[in-house]
N, C-alpha and C positions, 0 to 999 in steps of 0.2 A: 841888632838891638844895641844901644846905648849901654854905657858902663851901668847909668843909675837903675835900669831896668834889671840890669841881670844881677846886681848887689841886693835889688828889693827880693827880688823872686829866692834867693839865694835863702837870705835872714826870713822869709816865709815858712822853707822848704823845713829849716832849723829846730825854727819855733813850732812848727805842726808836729815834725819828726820825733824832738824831744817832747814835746806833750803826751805823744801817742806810744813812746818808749816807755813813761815812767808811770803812764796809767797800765802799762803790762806789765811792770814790776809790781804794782799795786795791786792788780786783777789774779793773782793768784787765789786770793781772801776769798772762803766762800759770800753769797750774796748775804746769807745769817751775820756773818763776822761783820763784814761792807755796814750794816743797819746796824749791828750793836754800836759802833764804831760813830755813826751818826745819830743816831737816839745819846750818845755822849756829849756828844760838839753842839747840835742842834735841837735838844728838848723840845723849847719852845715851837719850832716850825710843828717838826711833828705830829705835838698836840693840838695845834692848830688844821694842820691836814686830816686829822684823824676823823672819819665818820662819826656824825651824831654828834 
């Protein structure tokens, strides 16, 4: 493999790894907490999702 092949796959491995690190520092929060937490940030969607 070529240098630029194995820098891509590298800065991949990276950015997947840290993503999937910091969403397990985050996943401790119960699923209740997780939703309070977005019913905050996100009202709007919400009430738009919400049946009826």
């Amino acid at each position: 493999m070529n240098t630029r092949k194995i820098i891509t796959l590298v800065t991949v491995f990276l950015i997947i790894g840290g993503t999937l690190y910091f969403k397990g520092l985050k996943g401790t929060e119960t699923p209740a907490v997780a939703e309070d937490k977005a019913s905050e940030n996100y009202p709007i969607l919400l009430d738009l999702s919400a049946p009826g």
